[in-house]
SERO-4910 file (N, C-alpha, C, O; in steps of 0.05 Angstrom, whole numbers):
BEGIN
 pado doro    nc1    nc2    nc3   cac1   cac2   cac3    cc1    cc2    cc3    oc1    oc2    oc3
  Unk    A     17    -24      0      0      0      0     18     25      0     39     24     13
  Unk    A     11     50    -15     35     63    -20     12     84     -5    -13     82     -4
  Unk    A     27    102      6     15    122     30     30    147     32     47    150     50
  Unk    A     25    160     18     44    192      9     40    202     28     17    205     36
  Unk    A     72    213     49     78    233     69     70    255     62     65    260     39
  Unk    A     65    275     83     65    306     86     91    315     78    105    298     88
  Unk    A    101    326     69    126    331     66    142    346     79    166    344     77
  Unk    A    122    370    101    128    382    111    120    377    144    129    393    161
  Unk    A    104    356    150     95    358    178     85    325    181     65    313    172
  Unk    A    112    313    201    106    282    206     77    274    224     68    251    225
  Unk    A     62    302    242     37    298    245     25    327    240     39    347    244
  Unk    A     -4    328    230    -18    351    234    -41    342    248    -59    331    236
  Unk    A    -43    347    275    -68    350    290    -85    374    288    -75    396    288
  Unk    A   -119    367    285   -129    382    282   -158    380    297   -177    369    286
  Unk    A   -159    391    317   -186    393    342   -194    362    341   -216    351    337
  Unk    A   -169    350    346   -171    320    358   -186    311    393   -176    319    414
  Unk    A   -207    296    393   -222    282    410   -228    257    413   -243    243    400
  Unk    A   -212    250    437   -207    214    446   -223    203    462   -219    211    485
  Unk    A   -246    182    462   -261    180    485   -251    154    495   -243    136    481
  Unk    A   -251    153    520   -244    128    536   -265    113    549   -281    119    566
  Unk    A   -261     91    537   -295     73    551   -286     58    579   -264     47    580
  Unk    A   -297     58    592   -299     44    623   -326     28    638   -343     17    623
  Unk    A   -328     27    658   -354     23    665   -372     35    661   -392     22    667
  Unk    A   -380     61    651   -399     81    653   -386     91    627   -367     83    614
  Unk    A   -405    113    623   -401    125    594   -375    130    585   -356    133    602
  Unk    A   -371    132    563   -338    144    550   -337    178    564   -356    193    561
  Unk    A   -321    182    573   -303    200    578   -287    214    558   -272    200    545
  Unk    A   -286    236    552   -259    252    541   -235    248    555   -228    259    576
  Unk    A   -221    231    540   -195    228    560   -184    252    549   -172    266    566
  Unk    A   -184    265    515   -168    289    498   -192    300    490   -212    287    485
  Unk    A   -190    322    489   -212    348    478   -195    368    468   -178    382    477
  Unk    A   -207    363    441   -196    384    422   -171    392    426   -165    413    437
  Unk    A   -152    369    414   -126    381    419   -111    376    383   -110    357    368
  Unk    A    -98    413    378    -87    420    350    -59    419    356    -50    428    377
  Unk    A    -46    408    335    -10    422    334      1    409    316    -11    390    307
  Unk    A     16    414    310     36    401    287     60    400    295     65    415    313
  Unk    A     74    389    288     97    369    281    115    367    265    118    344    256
  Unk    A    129    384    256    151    382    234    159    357    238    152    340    255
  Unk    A    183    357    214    206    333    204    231    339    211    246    343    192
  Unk    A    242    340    236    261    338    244    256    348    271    272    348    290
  Unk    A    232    357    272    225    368    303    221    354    324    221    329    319
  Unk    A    218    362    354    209    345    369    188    372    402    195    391    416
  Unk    A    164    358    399    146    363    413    146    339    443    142    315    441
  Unk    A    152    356    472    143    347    482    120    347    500    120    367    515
  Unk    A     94    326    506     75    341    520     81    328    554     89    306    563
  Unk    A     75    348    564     68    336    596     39    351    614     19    365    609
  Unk    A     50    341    632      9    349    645     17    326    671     35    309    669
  Unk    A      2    329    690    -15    313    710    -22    285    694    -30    281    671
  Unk    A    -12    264    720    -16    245    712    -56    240    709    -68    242    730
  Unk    A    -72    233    684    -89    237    682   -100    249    662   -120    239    651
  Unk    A    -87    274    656    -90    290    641    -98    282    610   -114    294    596
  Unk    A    -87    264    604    -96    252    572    -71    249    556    -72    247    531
  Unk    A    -46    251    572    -24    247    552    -22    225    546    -27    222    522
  Unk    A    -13    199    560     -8    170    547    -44    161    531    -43    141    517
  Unk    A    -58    167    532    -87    171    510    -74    186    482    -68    174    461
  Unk    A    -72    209    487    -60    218    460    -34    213    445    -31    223    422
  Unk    A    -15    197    459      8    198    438      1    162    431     10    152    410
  Unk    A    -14    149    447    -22    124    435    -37    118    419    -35     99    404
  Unk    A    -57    139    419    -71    147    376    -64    153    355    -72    148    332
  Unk    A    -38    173    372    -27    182    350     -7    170    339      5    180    319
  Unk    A      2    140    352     25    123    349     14    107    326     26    103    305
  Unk    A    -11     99    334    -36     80    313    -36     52    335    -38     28    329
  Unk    A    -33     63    358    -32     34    378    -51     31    397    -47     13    414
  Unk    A    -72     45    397    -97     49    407   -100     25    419    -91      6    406
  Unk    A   -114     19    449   -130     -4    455   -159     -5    444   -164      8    424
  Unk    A   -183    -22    457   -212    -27    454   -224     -3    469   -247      3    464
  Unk    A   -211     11    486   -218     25    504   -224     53    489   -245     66    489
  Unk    A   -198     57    474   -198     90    458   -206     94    436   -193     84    417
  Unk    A   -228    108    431   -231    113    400   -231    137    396   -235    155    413
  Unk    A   -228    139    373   -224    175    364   -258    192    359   -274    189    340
  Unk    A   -261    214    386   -293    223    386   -293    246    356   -311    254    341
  Unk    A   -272    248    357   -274    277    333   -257    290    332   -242    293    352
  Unk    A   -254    303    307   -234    314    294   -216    295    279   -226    275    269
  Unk    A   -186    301    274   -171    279    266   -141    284    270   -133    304    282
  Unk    A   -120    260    258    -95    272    259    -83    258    238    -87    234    236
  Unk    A    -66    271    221    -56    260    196    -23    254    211    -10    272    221
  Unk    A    -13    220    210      4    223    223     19    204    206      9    182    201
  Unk    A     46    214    195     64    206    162     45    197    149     46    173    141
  Unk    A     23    215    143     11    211    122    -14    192    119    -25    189     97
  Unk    A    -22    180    144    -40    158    153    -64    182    168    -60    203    180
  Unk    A    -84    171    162   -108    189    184   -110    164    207   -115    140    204
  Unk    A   -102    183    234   -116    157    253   -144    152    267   -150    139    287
  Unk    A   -162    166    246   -190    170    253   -200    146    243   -213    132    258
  Unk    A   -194    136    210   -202    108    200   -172    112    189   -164    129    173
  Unk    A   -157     92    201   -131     89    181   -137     56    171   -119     51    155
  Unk    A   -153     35    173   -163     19    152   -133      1    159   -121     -3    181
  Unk    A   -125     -8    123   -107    -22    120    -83     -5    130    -66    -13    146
  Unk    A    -85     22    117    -60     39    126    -44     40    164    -22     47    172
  Unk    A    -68     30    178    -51     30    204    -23      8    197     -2     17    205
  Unk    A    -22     -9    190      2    -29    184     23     -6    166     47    -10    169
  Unk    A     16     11    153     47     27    144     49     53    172     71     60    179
  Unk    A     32     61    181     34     73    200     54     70    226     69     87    236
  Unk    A     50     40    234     59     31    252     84     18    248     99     13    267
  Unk    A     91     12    220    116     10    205    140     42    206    165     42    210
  Unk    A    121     64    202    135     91    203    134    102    227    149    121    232
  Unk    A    114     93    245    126    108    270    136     87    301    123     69    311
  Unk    A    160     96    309    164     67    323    145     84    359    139    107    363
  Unk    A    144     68    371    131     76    395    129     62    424    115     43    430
  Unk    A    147     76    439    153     73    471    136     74    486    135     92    502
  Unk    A    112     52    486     87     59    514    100     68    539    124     65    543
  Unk    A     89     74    549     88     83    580     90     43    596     76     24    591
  Unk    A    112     47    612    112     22    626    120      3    612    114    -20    619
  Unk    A    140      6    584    149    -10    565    175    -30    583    176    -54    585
  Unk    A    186    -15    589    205    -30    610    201    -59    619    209    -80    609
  Unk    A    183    -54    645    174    -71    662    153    -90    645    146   -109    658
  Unk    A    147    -90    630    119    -91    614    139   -121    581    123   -135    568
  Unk    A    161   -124    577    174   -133    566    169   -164    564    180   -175    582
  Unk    A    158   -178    550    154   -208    550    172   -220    563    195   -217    556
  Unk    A    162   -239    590    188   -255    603    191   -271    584    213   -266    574
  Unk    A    181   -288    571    191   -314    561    208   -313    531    214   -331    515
  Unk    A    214   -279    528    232   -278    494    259   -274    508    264   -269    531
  Unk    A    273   -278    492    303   -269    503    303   -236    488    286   -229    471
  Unk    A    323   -221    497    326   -196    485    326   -198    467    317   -178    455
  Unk    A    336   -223    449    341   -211    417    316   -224    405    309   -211    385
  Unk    A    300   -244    409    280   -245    407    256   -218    407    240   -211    389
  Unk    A    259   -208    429    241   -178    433    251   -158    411    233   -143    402
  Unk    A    278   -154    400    279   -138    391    277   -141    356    279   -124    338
  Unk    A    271   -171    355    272   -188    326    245   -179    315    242   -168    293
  Unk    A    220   -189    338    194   -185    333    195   -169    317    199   -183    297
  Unk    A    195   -139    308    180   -123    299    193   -132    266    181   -127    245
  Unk    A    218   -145    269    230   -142    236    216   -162    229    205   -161    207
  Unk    A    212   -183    243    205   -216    231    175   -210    228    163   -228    216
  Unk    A    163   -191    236    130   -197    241    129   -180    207    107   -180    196
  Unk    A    145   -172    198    141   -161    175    157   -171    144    156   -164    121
  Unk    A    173   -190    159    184   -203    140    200   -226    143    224   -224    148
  Unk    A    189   -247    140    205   -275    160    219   -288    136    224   -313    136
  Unk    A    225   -273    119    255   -285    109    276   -264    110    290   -261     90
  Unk    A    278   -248    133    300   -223    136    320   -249    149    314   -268    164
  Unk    A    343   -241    136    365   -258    148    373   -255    172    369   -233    182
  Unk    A    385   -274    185    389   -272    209    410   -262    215    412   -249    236
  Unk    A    436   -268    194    453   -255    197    450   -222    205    463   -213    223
  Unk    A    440   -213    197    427   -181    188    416   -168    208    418   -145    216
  Unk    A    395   -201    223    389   -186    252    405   -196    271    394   -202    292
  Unk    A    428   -200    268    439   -204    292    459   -185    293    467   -178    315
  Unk    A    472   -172    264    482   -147    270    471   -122    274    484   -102    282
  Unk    A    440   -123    268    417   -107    280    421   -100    307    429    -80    319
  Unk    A    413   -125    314    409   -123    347    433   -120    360    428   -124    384
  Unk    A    456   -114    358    485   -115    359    491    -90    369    502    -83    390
  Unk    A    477    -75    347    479    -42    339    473    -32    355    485    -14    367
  Unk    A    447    -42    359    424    -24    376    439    -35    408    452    -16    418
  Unk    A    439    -52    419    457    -55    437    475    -42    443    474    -32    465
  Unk    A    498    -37    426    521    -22    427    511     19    435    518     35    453
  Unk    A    495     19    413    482     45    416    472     52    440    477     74    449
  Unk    A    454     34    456    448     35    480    467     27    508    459     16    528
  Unk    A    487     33    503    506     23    526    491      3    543    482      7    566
  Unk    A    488    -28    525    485    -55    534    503    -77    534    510    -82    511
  Unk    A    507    -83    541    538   -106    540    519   -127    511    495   -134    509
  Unk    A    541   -130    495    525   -149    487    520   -170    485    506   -178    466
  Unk    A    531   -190    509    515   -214    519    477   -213    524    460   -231    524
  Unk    A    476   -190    528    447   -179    537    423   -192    527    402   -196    539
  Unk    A    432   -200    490    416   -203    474    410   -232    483    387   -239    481
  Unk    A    423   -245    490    418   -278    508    395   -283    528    378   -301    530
  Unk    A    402   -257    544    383   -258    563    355   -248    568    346   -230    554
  Unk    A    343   -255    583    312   -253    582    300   -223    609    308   -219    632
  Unk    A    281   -208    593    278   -190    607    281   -192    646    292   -175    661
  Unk    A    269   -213    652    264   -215    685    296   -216    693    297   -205    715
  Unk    A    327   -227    685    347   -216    682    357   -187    682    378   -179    692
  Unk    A    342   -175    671    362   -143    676    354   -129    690    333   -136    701
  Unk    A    364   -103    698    359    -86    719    335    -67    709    339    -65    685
  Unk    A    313    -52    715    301    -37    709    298    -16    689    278     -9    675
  Unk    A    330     -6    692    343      8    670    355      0    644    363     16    627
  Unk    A    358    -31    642    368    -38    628    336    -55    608    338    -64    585
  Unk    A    323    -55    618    293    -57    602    285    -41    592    269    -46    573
  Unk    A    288    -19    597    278      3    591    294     21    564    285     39    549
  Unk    A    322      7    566    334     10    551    328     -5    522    327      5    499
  Unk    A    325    -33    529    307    -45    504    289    -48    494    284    -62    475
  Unk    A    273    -33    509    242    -23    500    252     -1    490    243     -3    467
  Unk    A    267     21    490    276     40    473    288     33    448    284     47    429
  Unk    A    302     12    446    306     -7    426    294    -13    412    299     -5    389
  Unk    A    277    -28    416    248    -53    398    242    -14    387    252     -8    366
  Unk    A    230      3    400    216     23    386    238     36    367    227     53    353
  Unk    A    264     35    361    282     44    343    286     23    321    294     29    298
  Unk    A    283      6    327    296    -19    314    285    -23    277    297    -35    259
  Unk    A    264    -11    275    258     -5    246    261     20    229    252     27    207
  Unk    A    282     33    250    282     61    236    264     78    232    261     91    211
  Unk    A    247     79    254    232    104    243    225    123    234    244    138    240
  Unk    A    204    142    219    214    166    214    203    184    237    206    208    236
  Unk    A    187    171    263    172    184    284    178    172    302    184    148    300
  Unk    A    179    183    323    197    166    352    169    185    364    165    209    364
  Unk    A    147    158    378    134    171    394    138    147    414    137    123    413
  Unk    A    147    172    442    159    154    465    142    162    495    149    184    504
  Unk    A    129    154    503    115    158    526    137    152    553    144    130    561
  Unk    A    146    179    565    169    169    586    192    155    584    198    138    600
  Unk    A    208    161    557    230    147    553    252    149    578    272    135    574
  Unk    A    252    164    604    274    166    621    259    144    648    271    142    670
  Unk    A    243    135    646    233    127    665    247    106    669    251     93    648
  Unk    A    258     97    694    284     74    709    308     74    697    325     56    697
  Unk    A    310    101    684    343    108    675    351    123    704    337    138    717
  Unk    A    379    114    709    394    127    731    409    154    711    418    156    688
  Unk    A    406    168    729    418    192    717    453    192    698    461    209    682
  Unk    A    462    173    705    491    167    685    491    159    655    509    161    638
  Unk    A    460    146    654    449    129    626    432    142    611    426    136    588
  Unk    A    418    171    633    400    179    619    416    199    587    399    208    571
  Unk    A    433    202    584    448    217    563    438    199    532    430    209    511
  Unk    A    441    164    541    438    158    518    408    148    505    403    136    484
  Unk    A    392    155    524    362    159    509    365    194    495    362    198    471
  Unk    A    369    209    508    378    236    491    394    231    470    391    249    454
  Unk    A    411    215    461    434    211    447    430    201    421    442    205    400
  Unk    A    406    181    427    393    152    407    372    183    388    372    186    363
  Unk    A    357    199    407    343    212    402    346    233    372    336    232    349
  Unk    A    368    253    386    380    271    371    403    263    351    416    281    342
  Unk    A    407    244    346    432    230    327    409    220    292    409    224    268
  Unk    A    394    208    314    368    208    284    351    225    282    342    220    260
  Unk    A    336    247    294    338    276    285    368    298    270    363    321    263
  Unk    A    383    292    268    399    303    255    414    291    228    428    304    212
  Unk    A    406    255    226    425    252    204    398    232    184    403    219    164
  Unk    A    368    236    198    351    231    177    324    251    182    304    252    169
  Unk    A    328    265    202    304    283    198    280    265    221    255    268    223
  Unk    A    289    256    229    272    240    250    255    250    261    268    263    277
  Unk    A    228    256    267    204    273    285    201    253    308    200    228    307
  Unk    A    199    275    334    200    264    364    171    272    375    166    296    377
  Unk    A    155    256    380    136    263    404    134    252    432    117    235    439
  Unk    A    147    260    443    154    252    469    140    262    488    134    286    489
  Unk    A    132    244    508    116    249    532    136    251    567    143    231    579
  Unk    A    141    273    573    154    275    600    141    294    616    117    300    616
  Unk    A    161    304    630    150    323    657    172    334    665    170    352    682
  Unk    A    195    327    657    237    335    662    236    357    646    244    355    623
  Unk    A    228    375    654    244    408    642    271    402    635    282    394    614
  Unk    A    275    406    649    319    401    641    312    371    611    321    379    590
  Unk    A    306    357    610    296    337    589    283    351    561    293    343    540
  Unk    A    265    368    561    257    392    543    276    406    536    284    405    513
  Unk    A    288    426    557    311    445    539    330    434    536    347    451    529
  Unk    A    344    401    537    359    395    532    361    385    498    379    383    482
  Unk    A    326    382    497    327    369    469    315    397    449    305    393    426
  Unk    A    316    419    458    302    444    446    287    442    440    283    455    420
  Unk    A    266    425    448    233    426    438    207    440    446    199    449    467
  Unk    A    200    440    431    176    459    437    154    437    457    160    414    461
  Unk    A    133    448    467    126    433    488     84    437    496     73    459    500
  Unk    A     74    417    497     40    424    504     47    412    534     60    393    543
  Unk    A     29    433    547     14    418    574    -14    413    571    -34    422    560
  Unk    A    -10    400    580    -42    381    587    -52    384    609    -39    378    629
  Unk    A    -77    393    611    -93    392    641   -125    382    630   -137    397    614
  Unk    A   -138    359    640   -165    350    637   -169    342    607   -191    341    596
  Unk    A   -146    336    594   -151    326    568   -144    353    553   -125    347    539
  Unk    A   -148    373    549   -141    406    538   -118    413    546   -107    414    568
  Unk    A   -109    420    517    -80    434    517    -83    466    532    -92    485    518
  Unk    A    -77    470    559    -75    501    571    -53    511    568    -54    535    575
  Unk    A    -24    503    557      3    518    556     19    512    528     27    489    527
  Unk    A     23    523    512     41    518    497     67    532    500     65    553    513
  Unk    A     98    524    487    112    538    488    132    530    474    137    506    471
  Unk    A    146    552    463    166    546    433    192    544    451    195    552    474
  Unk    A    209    532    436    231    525    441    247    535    455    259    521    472
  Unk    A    253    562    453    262    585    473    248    588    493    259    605    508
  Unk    A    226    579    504    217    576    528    196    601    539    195    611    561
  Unk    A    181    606    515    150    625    521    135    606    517    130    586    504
  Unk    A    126    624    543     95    602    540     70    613    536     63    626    555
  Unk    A     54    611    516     32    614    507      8    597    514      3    574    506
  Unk    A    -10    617    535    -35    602    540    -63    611    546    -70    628    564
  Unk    A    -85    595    525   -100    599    526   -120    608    538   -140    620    530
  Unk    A   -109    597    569   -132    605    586   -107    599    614    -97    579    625
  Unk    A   -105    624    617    -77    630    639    -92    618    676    -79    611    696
  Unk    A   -119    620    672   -125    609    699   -115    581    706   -102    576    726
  Unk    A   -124    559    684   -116    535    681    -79    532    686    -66    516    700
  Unk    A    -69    556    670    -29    554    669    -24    557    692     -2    548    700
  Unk    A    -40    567    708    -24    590    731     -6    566    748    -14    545    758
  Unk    A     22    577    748     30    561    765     57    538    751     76    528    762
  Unk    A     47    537    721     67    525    703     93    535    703     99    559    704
  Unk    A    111    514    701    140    516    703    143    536    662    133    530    640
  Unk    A    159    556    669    162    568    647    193    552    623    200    556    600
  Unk    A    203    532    646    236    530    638    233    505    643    253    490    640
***
């Protein structure tokens, strides 16, 4: 299926609405939330836990559960709508790789690492050589300051940080042209956290890589110069560009937001 990019913007959201089903009626987990996304850019959102961030970057990944459906509006994301993306969610999910929230801990016990990090190549093509993925997985190892015996071993084996590290992995491992990562620092010790920034900005600079990243680390934002949404009750109340203004809609809701 051939699926023509934006050329200029790896997502365009536009008065996007997510409802979350539960015991009782669907909920707005996101209300009307707009922004765009260049190709080499990186947006990050944060908010209160609640707020509707891991809802919205998991629609916009094309990884939705039974729970989320899209109430209205839409978002064109490399070129896929994730309102009905149909057959097209399979190139979607091919172009954008994606870090759930709790990917870490969350890691199949019973694959070995290189198994976990094989899945996404083999589920798309099971005569990729093996040779090919084993210098794959090699790479990505090396890139992630992992010893590479690592690939032997099975998630319930490594340390917190070191899961988390190959869940940052499996979501790079196809090259994406969109890195949407929900909490990529989460059970990184501060000595390691350099090389999730590292993996980050190395493929924003030498293919144009677009980042939508979900945190709450200021110092994590101006480290990666990105521009940034807060989230409060599902509604974007703060925006702010790269240099660190912040623009908001409704300053009662901001009051109180970190500017830096």
């Amino acid at each position: 299926m051939r699926i023509v990019e934006d050329p200029e913007y790896a997502i365009r959201c536009e008065d996007l609405s997510i409802a979350r089903a539960g015991r009782g009626p669907a909920i707005r987990a996101v209300d009307g939330v707009s922004f765009t996304l260049p190709w080499s850019g990186t947006l990050c959102v944060s908010g209160a836990t609640g707020s509707g961030k891991s809802s919205l970057v998991a629609t916009l990944a094309g990884r939705r559960d039974d729970s989320l459906s899209v109430a209205g509006g839409d978002a064109q994301v490399c070129g896929v709508s994730v309102r009905r993306p149909g057959r097209a969610l399979r190139v979607l999910t091919f172009r954008a790789g994606y870090l759930p929230q709790g990917a870490g801990p969350d890691l199949p016990t019973r694959l070995s690492v290189a198994d976990v990090l094989s899945e996404p190549l083999v589920s798309r093509d099971r005569r990729v050589s093996q040779r090919a993925l084993g210098v794959r997985i090699a790479s990505l190892l090396d890139e992630l300051h992992l010893p590479i015996g690592t690939a032997d071993k099975f998630p319930y084996e490594l340390s917190a940080g070191m899961r988390q590290r190959v869940a940052l992995a499996r979501a790079l491992v196809l090259d994406p042209k969109l890195l949407v990562a929900d909490e990529p620092l989460a059970n990184l010790d501060p000595e390691v956290r350099h090389v999730a920034f590292e993996a980050i900005v190395r493929r924003r600079r030498q293919w144009g890589m677009a980042s939508l990243i979900v945190t709450n680390d200021t110092d994590f934002v101006r480290e990666l110069g990105a521009e940034r949404l807060h989230l409060q009750g599902g509604h974007v109340v703060a925006r702010s560009e790269a240099g660190g203004m912040i623009h908001t809609p409704d300053t009662r809701h901001a009051r109180g937001l970190p500017v830096s």
